[in-house]
C-alpha positions in Angstrom: 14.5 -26.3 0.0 16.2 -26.5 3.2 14.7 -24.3 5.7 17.8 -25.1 8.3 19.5 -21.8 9.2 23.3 -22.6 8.2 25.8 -21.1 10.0 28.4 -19.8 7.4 25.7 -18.6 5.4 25.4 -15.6 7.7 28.5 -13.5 5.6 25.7 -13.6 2.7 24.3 -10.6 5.2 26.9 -9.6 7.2 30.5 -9.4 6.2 33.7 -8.7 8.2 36.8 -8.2 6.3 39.5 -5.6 6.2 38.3 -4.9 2.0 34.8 -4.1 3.0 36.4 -1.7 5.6 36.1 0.5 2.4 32.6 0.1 2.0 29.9 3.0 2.6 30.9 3.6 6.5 28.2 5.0 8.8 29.4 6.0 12.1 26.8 4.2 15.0 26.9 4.9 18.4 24.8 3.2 21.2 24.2 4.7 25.0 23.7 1.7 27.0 23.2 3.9 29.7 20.5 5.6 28.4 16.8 3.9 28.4 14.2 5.4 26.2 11.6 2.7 27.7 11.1 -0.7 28.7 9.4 -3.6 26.1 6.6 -4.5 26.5 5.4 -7.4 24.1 2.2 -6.4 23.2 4.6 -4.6 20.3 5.1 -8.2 18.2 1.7 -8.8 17.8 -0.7 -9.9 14.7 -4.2 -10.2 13.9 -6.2 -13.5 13.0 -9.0 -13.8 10.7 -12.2 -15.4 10.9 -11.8 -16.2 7.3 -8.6 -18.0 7.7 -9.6 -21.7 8.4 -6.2 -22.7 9.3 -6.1 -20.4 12.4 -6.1 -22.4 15.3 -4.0 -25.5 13.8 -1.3 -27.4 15.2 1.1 -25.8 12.4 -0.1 -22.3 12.3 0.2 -22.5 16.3 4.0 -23.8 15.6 4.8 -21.7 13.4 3.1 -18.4 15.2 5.2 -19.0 18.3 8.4 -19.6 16.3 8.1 -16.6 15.2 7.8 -15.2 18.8 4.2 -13.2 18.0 2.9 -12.3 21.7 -0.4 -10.9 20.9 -3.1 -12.0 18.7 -6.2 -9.8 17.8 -9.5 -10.8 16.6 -11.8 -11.4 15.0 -10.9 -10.1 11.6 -10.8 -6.1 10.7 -13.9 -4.2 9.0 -15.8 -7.5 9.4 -15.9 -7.0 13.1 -18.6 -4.2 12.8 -20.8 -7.5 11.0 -19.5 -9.8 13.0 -21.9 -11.6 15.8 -19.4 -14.3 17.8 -22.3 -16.3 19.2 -23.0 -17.7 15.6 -19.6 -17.2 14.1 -21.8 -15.3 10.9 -21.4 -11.5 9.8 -24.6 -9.8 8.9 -27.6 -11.7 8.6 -25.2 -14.4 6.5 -27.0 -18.0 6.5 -23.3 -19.6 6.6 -20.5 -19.7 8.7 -16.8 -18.6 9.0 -14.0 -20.7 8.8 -12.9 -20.0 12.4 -14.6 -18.9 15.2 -13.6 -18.5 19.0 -12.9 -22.0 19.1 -9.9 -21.7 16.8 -9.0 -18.2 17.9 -8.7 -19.7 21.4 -7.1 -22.8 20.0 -4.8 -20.2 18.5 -4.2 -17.4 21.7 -3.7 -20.4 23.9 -1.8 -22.3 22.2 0.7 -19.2 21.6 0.0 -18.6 25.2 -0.4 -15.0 24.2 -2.1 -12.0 25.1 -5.2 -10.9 23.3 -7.1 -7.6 22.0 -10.8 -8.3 20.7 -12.9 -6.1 18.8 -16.5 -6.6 19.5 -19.3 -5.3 17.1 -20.1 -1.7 17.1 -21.5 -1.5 13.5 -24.6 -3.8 14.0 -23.9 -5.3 17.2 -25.3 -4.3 21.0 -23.1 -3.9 23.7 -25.1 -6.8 25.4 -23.9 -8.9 22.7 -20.5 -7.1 23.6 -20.7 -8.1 27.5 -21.5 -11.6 26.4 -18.7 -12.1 24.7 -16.8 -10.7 27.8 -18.1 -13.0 29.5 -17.7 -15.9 27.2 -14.5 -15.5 27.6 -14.0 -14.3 30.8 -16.6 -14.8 33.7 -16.8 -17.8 35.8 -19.4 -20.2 35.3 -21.0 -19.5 39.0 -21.1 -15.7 38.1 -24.9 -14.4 38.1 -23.8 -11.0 36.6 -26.8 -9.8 34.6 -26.7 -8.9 30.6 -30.0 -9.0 29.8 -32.6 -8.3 26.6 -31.0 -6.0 24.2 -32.3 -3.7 21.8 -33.1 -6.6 19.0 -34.9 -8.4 21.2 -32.2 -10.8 21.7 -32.0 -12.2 25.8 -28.3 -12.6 26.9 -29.3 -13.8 30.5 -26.2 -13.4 32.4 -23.0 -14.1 32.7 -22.8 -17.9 33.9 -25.3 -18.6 31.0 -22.1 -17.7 28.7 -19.6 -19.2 30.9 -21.3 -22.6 31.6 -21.5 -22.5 27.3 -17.8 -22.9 27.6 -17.7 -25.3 29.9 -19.8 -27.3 28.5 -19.1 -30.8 26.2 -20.3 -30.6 22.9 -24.5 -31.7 22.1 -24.6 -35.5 20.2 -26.6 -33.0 17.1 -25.0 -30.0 16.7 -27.4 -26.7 17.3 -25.1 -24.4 16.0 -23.1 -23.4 19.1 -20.5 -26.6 19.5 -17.9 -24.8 18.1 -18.3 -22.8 21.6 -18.9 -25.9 23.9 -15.6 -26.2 24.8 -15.3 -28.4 28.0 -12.9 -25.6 29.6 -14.8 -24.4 33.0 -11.7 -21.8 33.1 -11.8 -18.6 31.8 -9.7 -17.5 28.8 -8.7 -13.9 30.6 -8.5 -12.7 27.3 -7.5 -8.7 28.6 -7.6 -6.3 25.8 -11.0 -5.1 24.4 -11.9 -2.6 21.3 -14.8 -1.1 20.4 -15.6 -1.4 16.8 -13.3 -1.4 13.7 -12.3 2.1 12.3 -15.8 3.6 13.0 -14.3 6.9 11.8 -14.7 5.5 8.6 -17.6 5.1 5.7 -16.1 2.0 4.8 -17.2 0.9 8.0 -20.5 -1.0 8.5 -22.7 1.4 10.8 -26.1 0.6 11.2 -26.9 3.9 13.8 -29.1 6.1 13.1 -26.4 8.8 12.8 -23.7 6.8 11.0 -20.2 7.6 11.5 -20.7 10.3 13.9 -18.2 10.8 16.8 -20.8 11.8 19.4 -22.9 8.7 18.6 -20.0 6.5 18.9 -18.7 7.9 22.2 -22.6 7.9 23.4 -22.6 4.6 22.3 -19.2 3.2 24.1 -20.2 4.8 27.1 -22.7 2.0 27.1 -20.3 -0.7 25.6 -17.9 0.1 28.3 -20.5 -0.3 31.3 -21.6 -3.4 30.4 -18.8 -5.0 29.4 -16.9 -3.8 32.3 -20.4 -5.0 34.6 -19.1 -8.9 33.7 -15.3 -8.3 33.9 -14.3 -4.9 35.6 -10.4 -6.2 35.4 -10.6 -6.1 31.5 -8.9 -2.8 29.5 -11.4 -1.3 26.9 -10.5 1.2 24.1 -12.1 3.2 21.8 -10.6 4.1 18.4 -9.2 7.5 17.4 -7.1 9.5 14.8 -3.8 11.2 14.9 -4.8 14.3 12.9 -7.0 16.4 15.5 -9.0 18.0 12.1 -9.2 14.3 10.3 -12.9 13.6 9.6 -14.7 11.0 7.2 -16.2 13.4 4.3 -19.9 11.2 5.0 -19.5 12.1 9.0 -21.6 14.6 10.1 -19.4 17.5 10.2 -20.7 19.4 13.3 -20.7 20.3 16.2 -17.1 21.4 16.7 -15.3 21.2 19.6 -12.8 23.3 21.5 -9.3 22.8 22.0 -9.3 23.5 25.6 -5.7 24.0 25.3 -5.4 26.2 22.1 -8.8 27.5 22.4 -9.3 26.3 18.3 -12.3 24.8 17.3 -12.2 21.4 15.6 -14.2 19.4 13.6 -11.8 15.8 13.8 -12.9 12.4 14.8 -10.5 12.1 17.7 -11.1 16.0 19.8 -15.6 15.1 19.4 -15.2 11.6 20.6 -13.2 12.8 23.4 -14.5 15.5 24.2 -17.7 13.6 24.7 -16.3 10.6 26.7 -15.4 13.4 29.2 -18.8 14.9 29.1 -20.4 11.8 29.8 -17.3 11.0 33.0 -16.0 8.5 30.8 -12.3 7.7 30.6 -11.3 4.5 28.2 -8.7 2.7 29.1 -6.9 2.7 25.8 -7.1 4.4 22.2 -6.5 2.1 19.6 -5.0 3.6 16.4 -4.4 2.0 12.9 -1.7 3.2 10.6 -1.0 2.0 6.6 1.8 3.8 4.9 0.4 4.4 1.4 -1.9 4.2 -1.4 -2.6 1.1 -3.7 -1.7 2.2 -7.2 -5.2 2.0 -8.5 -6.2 4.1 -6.3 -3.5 6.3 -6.8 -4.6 6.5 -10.4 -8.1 6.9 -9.8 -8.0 9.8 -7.2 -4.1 11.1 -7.3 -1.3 11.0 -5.2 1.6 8.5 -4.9 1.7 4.7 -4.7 3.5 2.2 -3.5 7.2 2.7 -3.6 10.0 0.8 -2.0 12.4 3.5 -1.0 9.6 5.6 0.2 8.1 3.5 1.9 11.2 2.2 4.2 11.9 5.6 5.3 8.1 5.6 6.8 8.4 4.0 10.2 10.8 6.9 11.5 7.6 9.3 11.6 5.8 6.8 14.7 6.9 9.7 17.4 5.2 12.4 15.8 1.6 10.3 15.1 2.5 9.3 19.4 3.0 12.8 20.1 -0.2 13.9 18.5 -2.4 11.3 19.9 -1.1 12.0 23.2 -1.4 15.7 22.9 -5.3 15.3 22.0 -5.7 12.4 24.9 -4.3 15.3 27.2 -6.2 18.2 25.8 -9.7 16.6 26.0 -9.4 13.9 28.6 -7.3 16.3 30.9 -3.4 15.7 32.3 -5.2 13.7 35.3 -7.6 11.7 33.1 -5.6 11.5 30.3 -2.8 9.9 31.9 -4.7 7.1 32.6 -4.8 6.4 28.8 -2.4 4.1 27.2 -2.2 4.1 23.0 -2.1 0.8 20.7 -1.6 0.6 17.7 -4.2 -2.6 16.5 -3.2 -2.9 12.9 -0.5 -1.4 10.3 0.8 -2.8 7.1 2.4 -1.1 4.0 -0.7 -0.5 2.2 -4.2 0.5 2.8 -5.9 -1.4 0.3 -5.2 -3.8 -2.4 -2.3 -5.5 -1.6 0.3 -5.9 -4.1 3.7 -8.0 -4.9 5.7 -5.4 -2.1 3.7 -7.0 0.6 5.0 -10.2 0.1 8.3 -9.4 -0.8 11.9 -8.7 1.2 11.0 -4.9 1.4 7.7 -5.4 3.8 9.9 -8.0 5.8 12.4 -4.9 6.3 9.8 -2.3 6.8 7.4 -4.8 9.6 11.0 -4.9 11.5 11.8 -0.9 11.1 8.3 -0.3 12.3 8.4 -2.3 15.5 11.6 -1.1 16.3 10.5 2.4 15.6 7.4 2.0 17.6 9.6 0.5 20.7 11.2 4.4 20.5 7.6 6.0 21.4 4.8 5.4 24.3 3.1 3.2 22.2 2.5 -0.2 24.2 1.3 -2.1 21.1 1.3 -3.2 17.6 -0.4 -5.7 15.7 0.2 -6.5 12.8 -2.4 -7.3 9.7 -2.6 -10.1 9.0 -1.6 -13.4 9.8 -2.8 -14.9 6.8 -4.9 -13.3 4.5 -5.4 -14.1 0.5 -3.3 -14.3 -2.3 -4.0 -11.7 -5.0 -2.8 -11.4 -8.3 -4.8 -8.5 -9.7 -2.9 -5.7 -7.9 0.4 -3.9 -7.9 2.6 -6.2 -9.0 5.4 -3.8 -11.2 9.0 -4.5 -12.1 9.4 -0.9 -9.9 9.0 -2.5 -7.1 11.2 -5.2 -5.7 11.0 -8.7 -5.4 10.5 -12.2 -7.3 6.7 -13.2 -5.7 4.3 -12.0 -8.1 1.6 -11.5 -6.1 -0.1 -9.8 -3.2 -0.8 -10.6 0.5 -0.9 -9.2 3.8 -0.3 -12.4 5.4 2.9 -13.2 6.6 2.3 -16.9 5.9 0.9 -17.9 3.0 -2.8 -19.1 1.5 -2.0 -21.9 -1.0 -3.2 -20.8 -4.8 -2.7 -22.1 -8.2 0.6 -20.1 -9.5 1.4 -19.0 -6.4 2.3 -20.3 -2.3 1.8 -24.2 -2.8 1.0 -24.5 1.0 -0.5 -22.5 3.4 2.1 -22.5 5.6 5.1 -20.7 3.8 6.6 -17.9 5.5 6.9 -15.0 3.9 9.9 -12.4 4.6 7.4 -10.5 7.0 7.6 -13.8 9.0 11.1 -13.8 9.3 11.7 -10.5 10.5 8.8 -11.4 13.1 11.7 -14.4 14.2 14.7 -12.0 13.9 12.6 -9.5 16.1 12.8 -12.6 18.8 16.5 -12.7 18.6 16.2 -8.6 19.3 14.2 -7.9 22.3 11.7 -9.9 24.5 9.4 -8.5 27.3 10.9 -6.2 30.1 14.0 -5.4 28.1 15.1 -1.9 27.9 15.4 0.0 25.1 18.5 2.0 24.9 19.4 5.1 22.7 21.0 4.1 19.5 22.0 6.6 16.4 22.9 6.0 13.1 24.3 8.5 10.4 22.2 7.7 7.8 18.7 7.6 6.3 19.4 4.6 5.0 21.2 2.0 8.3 18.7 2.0 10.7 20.2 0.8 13.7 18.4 0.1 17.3 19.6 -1.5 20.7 18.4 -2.7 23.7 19.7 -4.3 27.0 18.3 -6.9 28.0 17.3 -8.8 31.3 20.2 -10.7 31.4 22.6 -8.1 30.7 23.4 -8.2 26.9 23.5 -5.8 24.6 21.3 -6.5 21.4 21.4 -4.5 18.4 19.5 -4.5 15.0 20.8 -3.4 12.0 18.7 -2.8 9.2 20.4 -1.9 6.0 17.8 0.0 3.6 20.1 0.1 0.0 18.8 -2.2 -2.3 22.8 -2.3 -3.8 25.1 -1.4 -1.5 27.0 -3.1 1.2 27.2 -0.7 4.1 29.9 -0.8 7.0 28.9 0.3 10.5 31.3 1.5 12.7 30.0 0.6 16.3 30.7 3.0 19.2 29.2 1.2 22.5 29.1 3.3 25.3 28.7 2.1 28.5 28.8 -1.8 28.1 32.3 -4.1 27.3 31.5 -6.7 25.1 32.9 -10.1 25.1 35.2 -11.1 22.3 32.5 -13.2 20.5 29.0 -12.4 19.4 26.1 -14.0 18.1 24.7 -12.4 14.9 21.6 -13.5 13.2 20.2 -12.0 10.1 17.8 -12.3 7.1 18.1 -10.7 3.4 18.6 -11.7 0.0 20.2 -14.9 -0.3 17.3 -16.2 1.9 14.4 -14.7 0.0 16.2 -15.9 -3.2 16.0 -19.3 -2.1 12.5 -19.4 -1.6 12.0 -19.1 -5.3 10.9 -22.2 -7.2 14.0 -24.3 -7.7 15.7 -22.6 -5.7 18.4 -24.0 -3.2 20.0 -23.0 0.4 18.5 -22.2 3.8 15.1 -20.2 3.8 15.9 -19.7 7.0 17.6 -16.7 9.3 21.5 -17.4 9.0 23.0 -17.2 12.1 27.5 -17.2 12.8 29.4 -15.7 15.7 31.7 -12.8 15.0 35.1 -11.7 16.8 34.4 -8.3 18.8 37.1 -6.3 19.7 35.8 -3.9 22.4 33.5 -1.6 22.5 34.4 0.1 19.2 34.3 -2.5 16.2 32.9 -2.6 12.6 30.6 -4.7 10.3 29.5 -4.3 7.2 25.7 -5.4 6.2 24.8 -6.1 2.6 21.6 -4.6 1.0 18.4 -5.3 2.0 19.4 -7.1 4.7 18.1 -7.1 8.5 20.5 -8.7 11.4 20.6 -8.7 14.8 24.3 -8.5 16.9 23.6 -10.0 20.4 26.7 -8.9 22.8 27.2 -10.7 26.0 29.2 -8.8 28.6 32.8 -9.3 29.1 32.2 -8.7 33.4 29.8 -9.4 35.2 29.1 -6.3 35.9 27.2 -4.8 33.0 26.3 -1.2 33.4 22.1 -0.5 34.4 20.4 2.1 32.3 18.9 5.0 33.5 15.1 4.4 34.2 12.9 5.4 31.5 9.7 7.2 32.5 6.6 5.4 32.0 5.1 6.0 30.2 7.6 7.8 27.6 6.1 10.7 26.2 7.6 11.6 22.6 8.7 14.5 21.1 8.8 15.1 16.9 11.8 13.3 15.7 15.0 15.8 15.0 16.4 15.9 11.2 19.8 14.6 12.0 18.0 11.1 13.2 18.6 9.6 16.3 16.3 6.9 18.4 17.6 4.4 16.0 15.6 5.6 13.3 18.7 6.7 11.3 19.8 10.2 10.6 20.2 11.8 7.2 23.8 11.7 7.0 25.7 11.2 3.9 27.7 7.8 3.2 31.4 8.0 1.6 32.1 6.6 -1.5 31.8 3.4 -2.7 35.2 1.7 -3.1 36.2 -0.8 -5.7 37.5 -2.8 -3.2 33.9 -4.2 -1.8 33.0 -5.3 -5.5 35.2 -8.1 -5.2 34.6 -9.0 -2.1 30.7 -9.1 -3.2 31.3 -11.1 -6.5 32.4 -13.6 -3.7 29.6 -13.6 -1.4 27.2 -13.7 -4.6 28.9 -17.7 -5.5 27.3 -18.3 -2.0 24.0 -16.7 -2.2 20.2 -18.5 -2.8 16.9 -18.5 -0.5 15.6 -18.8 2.0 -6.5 -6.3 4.7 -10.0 -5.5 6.1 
């Protein structure tokens, strides 16, 4: 298979002609005058895995920053609550992991990207924590002290950590050359998180009070000290929930709090834990949340409720402003305006499913749901989002139904895959979630504004952004497994030039990924005539592309100045944002059949 993007074979994905002018037409307009926020690129970011051997390699670094990923987060999920990064072992585990910070570093560096690291809550110390800080972090002359935790363990200080990293690697390995890295400068990793979803019994928690808010806040008061004691320039964050009455059934259920606000008294993970960081004087720096979209099937059967389903699931990502709203609100009510404000929220991981993962992660769908969800995220105050996973485990057991769409019969959360027998032969396919992780790069880089964008229906999402150098980029992602849908474009604000770059992903390049199949697995890419700032395209199903507009002057108009940073309100029924309103398409003409019996001679392929 060719993985060359080949210019004509854009029109698979995006067709102009006057017969498709009869497709389903959605009106689109774009405000280029209007910012919603600035970019910041924490958003295209993905977690590594210590299980995933191939983490740090030459090809997996390659492919990584082809895809434009600008923030990796380790060490690997529900496993960081076992995890203990000094012997690259979870638990009391007499073997190793396939990578440890040698290869995430290999990997962060190598990307040159930013980093979020979650150290051990579960059965770690927070000396163990500050270690790590300074592992990574402190210089190798610093005499910060860490000292004997509550294991008995002695951490010294920080130098002992720092000179470990600067140091070549022993002639008989003791266990710790896979940290002896010859590098006497300090990886600055940034971003720190304490624990893994402690909120939840699946969670390893070793307290004596296990998955209890005010024993984890008690707690991070500590982690935070210490940590902060070897680096104070690092951001710390502490993990949370977006329903204020959300609890784990096995958490201990009292004491409430109250809403200072509303004067109700709640129960939820996120109000104790905050409550009590403000009782103690304690403001984190960040609150990480994690977001999955739905149930695996077997658990839907075993417990009820609905399961994995394609059309549900890509109308998911347009709810991000009311989980950003409600996180805010809480951060506000029990952190104070002043206190609060000081709080940014990430989102740390998100993926279609919780558990399980079946034949939609791997398929086109989860490629046009990773894209919607970034782009939906890039509407709210959210400042990033990390994708799980970069490569994960090919399943067969799960999900895999003829319902849902999609010729991969199997499961992954990766977007590139893990090499098994009937399934990826290499570990270093992409899968559709990679690509739109590409096309994203075509979208919007760091500093670029976001810019209001509506659509008229549910199922066009369509987003924009201007960027540094003065275009106008828009995504279009077309959510109809079927039909071809027309936009017609409405830019105000901005003259484009007569010609435009367009780069896309759908179908024809999933389809040749198949075995045997033929054609470009990569993103097709054409230019398209653009007469002013009102002009159509149409976009066939399942299809995600990107229109990036140059000026026609010089003199491209500046949008208005976004606050920072953007607090959200509940999305509005009729859509807006860019996450598509609920508008109903016109008919479907006979005209576009023919004109997609044409495009179809051209078409072929490409948890924790």
């Amino acid at each position: 298979m060719n993985s060359l993007s080949v210019t004509w074979r854009s029109l698979a994905c995006v067709l102009f002609s006057p017969v498709l002018a009869l497709a389903q037409s959605v009106a689109v307009t774009v405000n280029t005058g209007t910012a919603v926020r600035t970019v910041d690129e924490r958003v295209f970011g993905l977690n590594a895995t210590m299980w995933d051997g191939e983490a740090g390699s030459a090809q997996t670094v390659n492919l990584i920053q082809q895809a434009g990923v600008r923030t990796i987060r380790i060490p690997g999920g529900s496993l960081s609550d076992e995890y203990h990064w000094r012997v690259n072992k979870t638990l009391n585990n007499t073997w190793t992991w396939s990578s440890g910070m040698n290869k995430f570093a290999d990997l962060i560096t190598g990307v040159n990207a930013q980093a979020f690291v979650t150290v051990n809550y579960g059965s770690g110390t927070p000396e163990e924590a500050a270690a790590w800080v300074a592992y990574a972090n402190a210089a190798t002359t610093s005499d910060a002290a860490i000292g004997t935790d509550s294991k008995g363990y002695n951490w010294q200080n920080a130098g002992t950590w720092a000179a470990l990293r600067a140091a070549a690697p022993l002639g008989t390995d003791d266990g710790m050359n896979f940290l002896r890295r010859s590098r006497a400068t300090p990886y600055a990793l940034k971003y720190w998180e304490i624990g893994n979803e402690c909120y939840g019994s699946w969670e390893t928690d070793q307290q004596a009070v296990q998955w209890d808010p005010f024993t984890y806040a008690t707690r991070a008061k500590d982690y935070i000290t210490r940590m902060k004691a070897v680096d104070p320039t690092i951001k710390i964050g502490v993990v949370v929930q977006a329903n204020e009455d959300e609890l784990d059934a096995k958490s201990p259920q009292t004491p409430l709090v109250t809403n200072p606000r509303t004067g109700a008294a709640k129960k939820g993970w996120t109000p104790r834990v905050l409550a009590r960081l403000k009782e103690l004087g304690v403001t984190p720096d960040t609150v990480i949340y994690h977001r999955y979209e739905q149930a695996p099937k077997a658990d839907a059967i075993t417990w009820g409720g609905a399961y994995e389903n394609d059309a549900t699931l890509l109308q998911k990502a347009k709810t991000w402003p009311t989980d950003a709203a409600a996180i805010r609100q809480m951060v506000t009510d029990y952190l104070g305006a002043t206190e609060g404000a000081k709080v940014e929220i990430v989102v740390t991981e998100n993926n279609s499913v919780y558990a399980k993962p079946g034949k939609q992660t791997t398929n086109l769908v989860n490629g046009l749901f990773l894209a919607d969800s970034i782009a939906n995220v890039m509407q709210t105050e959210i400042n990033a989002l990390l994708w799980w996973d970069l490569r994960n485990g090919t399943d067969f057991t799960n999900n895999n139904g003829t319902d849902l769409y999609g010729w991969r019969g199997w499961g992954d959360y990766g977007i590139i895959s893990s090499a098994a027998s009937g399934g990826p032969a290499t570990s270093y396919e992409g899968y559709p979630t990679y690509y739109a992780f590409k096309l994203l790069s075509k979208f919007a880089r760091h500093g670029d504004s976001v810019v209001q964008a509506t659509s008229g229906s549910s199922l066009l999402s369509v987003f924009a952004v201007k960027t540094l150098a003065g275009d106008t980029n828009l995504l279009v992602i077309n959510k109809d497994p079927s039909a071809t849908t027309t936009a017609n474009f409405t830019v105000n604000g901005f003259t484009p030039a007569s010609s435009a770059s367009v780069f896309s992903y759908g179908k024809p390049q999933d389809d040749a990924a198949k075995p045997g199949g033929s054609g470009a697995t990569d993103l097709a890419s054409s230019t398209m005539t653009v007469s002013g700032a009102s002009f159509s395209a149409s976009f066939a199903p399942y299809s995600m592309t990107v229109i990036a507009l140059s000026p026609a002057s010089t003199t491209p108009t500046t949008p208005t100045t976004p606050t920072t940073p953007t607090t959200p309100t509940a999305p509005s029924t009729g859509g807006g944002g860019g996450g598509g309103g609920g508008g109903a398409p016109s008919l479907w003409f006979v005209g576009v059949l023919a004109a997609l019996a044409w495009v179809r001679t051209f078409r072929k392929y490409s948890r924790a």
